[in-house]
C-alpha positions as CSV (number, residue, x, y, z in Angstrom):
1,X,9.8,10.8,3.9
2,X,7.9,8.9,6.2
3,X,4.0,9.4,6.1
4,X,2.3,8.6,9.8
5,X,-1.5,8.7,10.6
6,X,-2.8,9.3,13.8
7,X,-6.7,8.1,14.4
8,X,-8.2,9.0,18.0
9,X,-11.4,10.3,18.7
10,X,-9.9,11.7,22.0
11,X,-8.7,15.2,21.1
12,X,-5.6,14.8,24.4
13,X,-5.1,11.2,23.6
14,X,-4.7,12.1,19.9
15,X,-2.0,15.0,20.9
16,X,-0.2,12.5,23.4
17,X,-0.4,9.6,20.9
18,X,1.4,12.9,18.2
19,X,3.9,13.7,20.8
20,X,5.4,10.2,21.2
21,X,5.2,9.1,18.0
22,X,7.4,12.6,17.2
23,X,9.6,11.8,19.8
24,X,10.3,7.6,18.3
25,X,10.9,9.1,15.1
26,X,13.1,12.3,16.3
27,X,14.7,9.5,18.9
28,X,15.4,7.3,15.0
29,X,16.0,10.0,13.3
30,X,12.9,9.7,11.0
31,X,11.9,12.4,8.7
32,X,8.5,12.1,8.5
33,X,4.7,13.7,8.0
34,X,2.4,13.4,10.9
35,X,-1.3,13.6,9.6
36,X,-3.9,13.6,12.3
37,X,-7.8,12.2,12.5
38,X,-10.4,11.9,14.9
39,X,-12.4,9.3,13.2
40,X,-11.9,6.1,10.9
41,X,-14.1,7.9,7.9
42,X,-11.8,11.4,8.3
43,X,-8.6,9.0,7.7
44,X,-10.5,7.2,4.8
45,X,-12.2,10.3,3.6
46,X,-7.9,12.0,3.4
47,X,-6.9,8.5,2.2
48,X,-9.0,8.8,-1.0
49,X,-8.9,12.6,-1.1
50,X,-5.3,12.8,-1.4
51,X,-4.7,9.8,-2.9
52,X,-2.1,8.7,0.2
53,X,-1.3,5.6,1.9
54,X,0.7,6.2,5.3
55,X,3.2,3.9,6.0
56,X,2.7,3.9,9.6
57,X,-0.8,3.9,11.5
58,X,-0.9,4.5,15.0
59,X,-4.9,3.8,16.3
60,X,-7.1,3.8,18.7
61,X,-9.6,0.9,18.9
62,X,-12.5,2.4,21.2
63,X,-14.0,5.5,19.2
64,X,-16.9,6.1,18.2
65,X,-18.5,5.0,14.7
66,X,-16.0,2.8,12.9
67,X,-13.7,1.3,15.7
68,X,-10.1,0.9,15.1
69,X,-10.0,-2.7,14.7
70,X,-12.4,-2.7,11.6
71,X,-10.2,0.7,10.3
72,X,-7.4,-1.8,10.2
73,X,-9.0,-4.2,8.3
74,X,-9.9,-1.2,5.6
75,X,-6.3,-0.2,5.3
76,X,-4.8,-4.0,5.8
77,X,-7.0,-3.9,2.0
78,X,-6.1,-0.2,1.0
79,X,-2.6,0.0,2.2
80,X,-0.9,-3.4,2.6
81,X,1.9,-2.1,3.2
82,X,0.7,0.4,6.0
83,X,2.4,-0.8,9.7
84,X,-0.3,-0.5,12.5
85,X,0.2,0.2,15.8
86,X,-2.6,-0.3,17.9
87,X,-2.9,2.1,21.0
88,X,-5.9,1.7,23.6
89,X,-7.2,1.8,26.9
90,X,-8.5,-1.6,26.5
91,X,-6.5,-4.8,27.2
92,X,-9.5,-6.7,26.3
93,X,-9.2,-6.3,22.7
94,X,-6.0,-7.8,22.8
95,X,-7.6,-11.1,21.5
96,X,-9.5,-9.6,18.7
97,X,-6.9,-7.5,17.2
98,X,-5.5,-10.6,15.4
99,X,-8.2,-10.3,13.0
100,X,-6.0,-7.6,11.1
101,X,-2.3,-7.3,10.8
102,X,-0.5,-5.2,12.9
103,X,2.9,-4.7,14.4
104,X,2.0,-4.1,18.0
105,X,-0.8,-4.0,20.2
106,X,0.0,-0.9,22.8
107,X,-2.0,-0.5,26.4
108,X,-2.3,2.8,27.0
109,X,-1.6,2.6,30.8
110,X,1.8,1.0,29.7
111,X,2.5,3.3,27.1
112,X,6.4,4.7,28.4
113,X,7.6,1.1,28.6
114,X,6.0,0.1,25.4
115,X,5.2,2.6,22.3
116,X,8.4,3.7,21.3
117,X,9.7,0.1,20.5
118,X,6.6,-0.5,18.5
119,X,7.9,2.3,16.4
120,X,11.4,0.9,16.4
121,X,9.8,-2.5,15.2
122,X,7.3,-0.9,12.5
123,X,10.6,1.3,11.0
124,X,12.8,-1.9,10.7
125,X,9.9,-3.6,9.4
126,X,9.6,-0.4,6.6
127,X,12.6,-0.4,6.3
128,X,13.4,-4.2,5.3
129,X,10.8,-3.9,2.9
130,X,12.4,-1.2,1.1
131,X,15.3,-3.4,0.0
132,X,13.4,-6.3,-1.0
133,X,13.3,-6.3,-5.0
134,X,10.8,-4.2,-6.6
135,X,7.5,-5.9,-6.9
136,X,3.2,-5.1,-6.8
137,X,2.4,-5.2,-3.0
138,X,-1.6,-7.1,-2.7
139,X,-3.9,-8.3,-0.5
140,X,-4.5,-11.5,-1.4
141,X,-6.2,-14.4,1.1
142,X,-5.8,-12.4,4.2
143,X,-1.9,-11.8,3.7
144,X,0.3,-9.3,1.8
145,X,2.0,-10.4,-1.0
146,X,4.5,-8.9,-2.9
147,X,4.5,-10.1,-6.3
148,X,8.5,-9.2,-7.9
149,X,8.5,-7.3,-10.7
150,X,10.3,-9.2,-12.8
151,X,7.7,-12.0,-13.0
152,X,4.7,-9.7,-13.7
153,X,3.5,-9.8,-17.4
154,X,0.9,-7.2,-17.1
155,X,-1.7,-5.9,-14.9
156,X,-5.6,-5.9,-16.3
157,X,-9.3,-4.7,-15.4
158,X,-11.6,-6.9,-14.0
159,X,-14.8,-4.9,-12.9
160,X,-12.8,-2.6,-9.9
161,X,-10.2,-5.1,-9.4
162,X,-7.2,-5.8,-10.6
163,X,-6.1,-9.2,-12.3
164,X,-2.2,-9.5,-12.3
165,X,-0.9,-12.0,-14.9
166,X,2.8,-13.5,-13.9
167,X,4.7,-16.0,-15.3
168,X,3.6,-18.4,-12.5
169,X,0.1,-17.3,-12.8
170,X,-2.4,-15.1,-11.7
171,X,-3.6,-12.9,-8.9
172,X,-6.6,-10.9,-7.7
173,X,-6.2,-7.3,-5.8
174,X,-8.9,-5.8,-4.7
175,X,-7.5,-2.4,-6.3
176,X,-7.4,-1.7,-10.5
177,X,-4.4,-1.4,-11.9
178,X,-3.9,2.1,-11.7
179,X,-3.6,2.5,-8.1
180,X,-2.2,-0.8,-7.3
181,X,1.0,0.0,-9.5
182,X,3.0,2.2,-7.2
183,X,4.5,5.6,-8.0
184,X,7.9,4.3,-8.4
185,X,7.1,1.4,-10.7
186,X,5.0,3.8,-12.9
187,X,7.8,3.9,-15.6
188,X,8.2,0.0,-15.7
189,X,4.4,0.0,-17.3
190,X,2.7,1.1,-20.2
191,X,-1.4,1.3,-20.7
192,X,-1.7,0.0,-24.4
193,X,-5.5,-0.2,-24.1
194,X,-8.4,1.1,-21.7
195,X,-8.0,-2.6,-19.9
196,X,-4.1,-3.4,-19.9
197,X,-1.2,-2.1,-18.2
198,X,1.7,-4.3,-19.4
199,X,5.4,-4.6,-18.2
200,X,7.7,-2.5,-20.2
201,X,10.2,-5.2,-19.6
202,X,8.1,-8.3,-20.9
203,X,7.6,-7.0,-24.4
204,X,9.5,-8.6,-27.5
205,X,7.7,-7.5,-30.3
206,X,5.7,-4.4,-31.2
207,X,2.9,-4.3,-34.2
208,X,0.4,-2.2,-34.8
209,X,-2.3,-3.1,-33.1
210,X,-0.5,-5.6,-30.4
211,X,2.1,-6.1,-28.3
212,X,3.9,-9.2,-28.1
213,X,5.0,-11.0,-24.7
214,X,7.9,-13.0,-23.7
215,X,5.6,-15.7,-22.8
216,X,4.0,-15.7,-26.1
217,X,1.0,-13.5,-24.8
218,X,-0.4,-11.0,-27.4
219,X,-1.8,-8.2,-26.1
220,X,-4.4,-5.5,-27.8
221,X,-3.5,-2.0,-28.3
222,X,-6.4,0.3,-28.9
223,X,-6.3,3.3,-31.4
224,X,-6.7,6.1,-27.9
225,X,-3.2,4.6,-26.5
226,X,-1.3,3.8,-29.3
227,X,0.7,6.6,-30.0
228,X,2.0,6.6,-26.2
229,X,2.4,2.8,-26.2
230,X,4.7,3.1,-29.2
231,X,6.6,5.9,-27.9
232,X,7.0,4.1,-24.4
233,X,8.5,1.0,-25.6
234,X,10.7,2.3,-28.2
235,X,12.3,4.8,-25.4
236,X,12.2,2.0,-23.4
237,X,15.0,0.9,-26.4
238,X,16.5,3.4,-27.3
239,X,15.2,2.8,-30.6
């Protein structure tokens, strides 16, 4: 199911900008969650709440506090993955919405011609992604990057970011591991010490204190995780 957030601080605007975005994905035939906000910090405020990341953003850019151009910015770092739709009165912005990624830039006025095939575009986009191979989606020098799971060694802790380690190197995410490893990758991964998350995958040899890497990496496991790192990879095994 598709997860869609709605930012307006117009209370009509933010029903109108509901109703079509129903009627693109009922028109698709999208099943999907429509989660409205009337502010950029009640969107971030549900965001970390709830843990969520929507995977479609429809926003206004003219509200007041945060506008919607900076919002995008926040969730180009907090939900890569997240397609944006920006919908305003505005033309002028049109310029300065470039400084985040989105899928369409929408003119109110012009909506009826317009907002429907934004929502076309940001569910082929979705859904192109989804048969890409597996992989860690980050932020990483202004673009998304979707580091394939079959290259990543393991993920570890670096302050409250996030260093990847792959076999061609190694990435920064302004996330730590925990949230940056998606739901449905969860069961690639094991934590084997308060620092590491390692791929399931990339382990050759267990001992007692360490796991071993493909690569020749050796990495610590501490005395609070063993028992469940142990158990992981030898299911992993079927040993």
């Amino acid at each position: 199911m598709l997860i869609a957030a709605i930012c307006d601080d117009d209370s009509l605007h933010l029903k109108w900008a509901e109703e079509m975005t129903a009627a693109a994905f009922n028109a698709a035939g999208q099943v999907y969650s429509m989660n409205l906000f009337s502010s950029a910090e009640e969107l971030l405020q549900w965001m970390a709440a709830d843990r969520k990341q929507p995977d479609l953003a429809v926003l206004d850019i003219e509200m007041d506090g945060e506008n919607g151009i900076s919002l995008a910015k926040k969730l180009n770092a907090a939900a890569p993955a997240c397609r944006i739709i920006f919908l305003t009165s505005y033309v002028d912005y049109a310029p300065d919405v470039y400084e985040a990624e989105h899928i369409w830039f929408v003119v109110k006025s012009r909506a009826e011609e317009h907002f429907e095939a934004a929502v076309r575009k940001a569910l082929a986009s979705i859904a192109e992604s989804e048969t890409v191979k597996p992989g860690l989606l980050i932020r990483e020098g202004g673009k998304s990057v979707l580091l394939s799971l079959e290259n990543v060694l393991f993920l570890s802790k670096v302050g409250r970011k996030a260093q990847i380690m792959c076999v061609d190197g190694a990435h920064l995410a302004a996330k730590n591991p925990a949230e940056l490893i998606p739901s449905g990758l969860k069961d690639h991964f094991v934590r084997c010490h308060q620092g590491y998350w390692v791929n399931i995958a990339q382990i050759v040899e267990l001992d007692h204190e360490e796991f071993v890497l493909k690569g020749g990496e050796h990495l610590p496991i501490s005395r609070t995780f063993r028992e469940e790192a142990k158990r992981r990879f030898l299911d992993q095994y079927r040993i």
